[in-house]
Phi, psi and omega in degrees: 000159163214090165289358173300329190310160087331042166321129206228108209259144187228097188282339188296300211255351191288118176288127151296089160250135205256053214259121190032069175052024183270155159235115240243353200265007198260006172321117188282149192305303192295348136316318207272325154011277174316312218273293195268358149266344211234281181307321199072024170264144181287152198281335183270343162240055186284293180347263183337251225321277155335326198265340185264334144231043152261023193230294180315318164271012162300314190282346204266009221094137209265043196285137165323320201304318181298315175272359148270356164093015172296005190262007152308306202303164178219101214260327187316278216292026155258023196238119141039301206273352189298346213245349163272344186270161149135299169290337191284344189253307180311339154232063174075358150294141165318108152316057204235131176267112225244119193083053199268356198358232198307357196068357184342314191275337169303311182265359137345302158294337165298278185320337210261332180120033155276156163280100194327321199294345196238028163237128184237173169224136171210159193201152205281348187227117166298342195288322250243304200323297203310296199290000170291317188275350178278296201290330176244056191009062174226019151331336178256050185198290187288117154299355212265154188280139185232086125353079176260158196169127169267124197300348159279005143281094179309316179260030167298200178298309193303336167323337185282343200257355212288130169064007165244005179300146178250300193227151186234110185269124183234116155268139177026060193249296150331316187266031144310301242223162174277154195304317151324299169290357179298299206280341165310326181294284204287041168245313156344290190290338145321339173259296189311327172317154147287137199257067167216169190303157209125272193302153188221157159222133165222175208168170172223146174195183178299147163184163194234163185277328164282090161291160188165191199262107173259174178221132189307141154311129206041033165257127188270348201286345175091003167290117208244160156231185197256124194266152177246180167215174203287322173331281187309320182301299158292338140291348191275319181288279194328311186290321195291320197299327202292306191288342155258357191068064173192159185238141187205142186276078174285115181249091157249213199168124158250153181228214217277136190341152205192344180203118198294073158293139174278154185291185192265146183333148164055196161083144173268141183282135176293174190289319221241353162070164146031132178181161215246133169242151184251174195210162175195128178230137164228147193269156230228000000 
C-alpha cells in the first residue's frame, strides 16, 4: 500500500469531462483520495484513467450509477458505525459487500487495515470484478473473494457463504427492488449472517420521509420501487425476525437528499422529498 503518498487535491486544474451525460468534476475527493493513495495513480492521470474504466464498466451494464461516477463514491466511512466495521474485520470478522460493482468500499476497508482475506464481494454482474482490479491496480494483492451471484438464487455461490458472514454492507441496494422483493433480500442476508448476536447489515439508500413505490427521475420504463422511511425499514426487519425466528436492533435516520426521484404515484412530495436513509441493523 501507499500511505506514504500525499494527496494533494487540485480543483484548478481538474478536467470536466462530459461523457453519455457524466461529469467527471462531480467525483468526491475521497475517491480520487483512494485512487492516488491506496493505488497510486497520479493526480495529472486520474481523469483518463476513470474515464477509461467507467467506459469499460458501461459495456459491463449501463446502470445510470456508472455513468454518474458513482462508483467513485466511497460511502462506507461516512457512516456512523464505521469505526466498529473497521476494528471488527481487523480482528478477523467477516465482510461482504453485497451489490459491490467495482468494489470501491471494499478497498477502503483494505486501505483503512482490514485484511483483504477477510472480505468478500458479490454482485449480479461479474464483468464489474475485472474492471475493479484495473481501476485501483491490486490484483495481484487483494484477497477479498468475488462472488457473481443473483441474490434471489438459492443455489448460487453465495450458499458457500450461509452463517459465516459477521457483517454485510448494502449501498443502494434495497431501493432497486419492491417491497416483496425487499423482504425475500433481507431474509437471504439472514441466512448468510453468523447466526448470532452481533452480526449486522448497514447501509445506505433512497428513502422519503412517505414511504411508498417511487420512480427514478427520468426514467421512462414505468419501473417503480419502494422507498422507506425509518419506521416502514423497521417493519420490514420485524416481519423478516418474525419469518426467520430472529430479532433485530433497527437504528435508522434519514439526512440529505441523495437521489433525484419522482414522488410516489397519486401522492404529494413531502415537504423535505427524497433523502437518503442510513441504516445499521443488529441481530439481537
Amino acid at each position: 500500500m501507499m500511505k506514504g503518498l500525499n494527496y494533494v487535491q487540485d480543483t484548478a486544474t481538474r478536467q470536466e469531462t462530459r461523457v453519455d451525460g457524466g461529469d467527471i468534476s462531480v467525483i468526491q475527493d475521497s475517491g480520487r483520495r483512494l485512487l492516488y493513495q491506496y493505488s497510486g495513480i497520479p493526480n495529472e492521470e486520474m481523469d483518463d484513467h476513470i474515464e477509461t474504466m467507467r467506459t469499460m464498466a458501461l459495456k459491463v451494464c449501463p446502470y445510470p450509477c456508472i455513468k454518474m461516477y458513482r462508483f467513485m463514491d466511497i460511502s462506507i466511512a461516512t457512516l456512523p458505525i464505521y469505526p466498529e466495521i473497521l476494528d471488527r474485520t481487523k480482528n478477523g470478522d467477516k465482510f461482504l459487500d453485497l451489490g459491490c460493482c467495482l468494489g470501491q468500499e471494499i478497498r477502503q476497508l483494505v486501505f483503512d487495515g482490514t485484511p483483504s482475506k477477510n472480505t468478500y464481494g458479490s454482485d449480479l454482474y461479474g464483468g464489474y470484478f475485472p474492471v475493479g482490479y484495473k481501476l485501483f491496480k491490486d490484483q495481484d494483492r487483494l484477497q477479498t473473494t468475488f462472488i457473481a451471484a443473483d441474490i434471489f438464487d438459492n443455489t448460487s455461490k453465495l450458499t458457500e457463504l450461509e452463517g459465516k458472514i459477521n457483517i454485510i454492507y448494502t449501498g443502494a441496494f434495497f431501493h432497486l427492488f419492491g417491497l416483496e422483493e425487499q423482504k425475500k433480500i433481507a431474509a437471504r442476508v439472514v441466512q448468510l449472517l453468523a447466526p448470532r448476536p452481533g452480526s449486522m447489515v448497514c447501509g445506505q439508500q433512497s428513502g422519503n420521509e412517505k414511504p411508498g413505490e417511487y420512480g427514478r427521475k427520468g426514467d421512462t420504463s414505468g419501473r417503480k420501487s419502494f422507498r422507506h422511511n425509518p419506521q416502514s425499514w423497521k417493519e420490514l426487519w420485524d416481519h423478516v425476525g418474525e419469518i426467520t425466528g430472529s430479532k433485530w436492533d433497527v437504528e435508522a435516520d434519514l439526512d440529505s437528499p441523495e437521489f433525484a426521484l419522482q414522488t410516489p404515484e397519486g401522492q404529494k412530495q413531502t415537504e423535505k422529498g427524497p433523502q437518503g436513509l442510513r441504516f445499521v441493523v443488529k441481530r439481537l
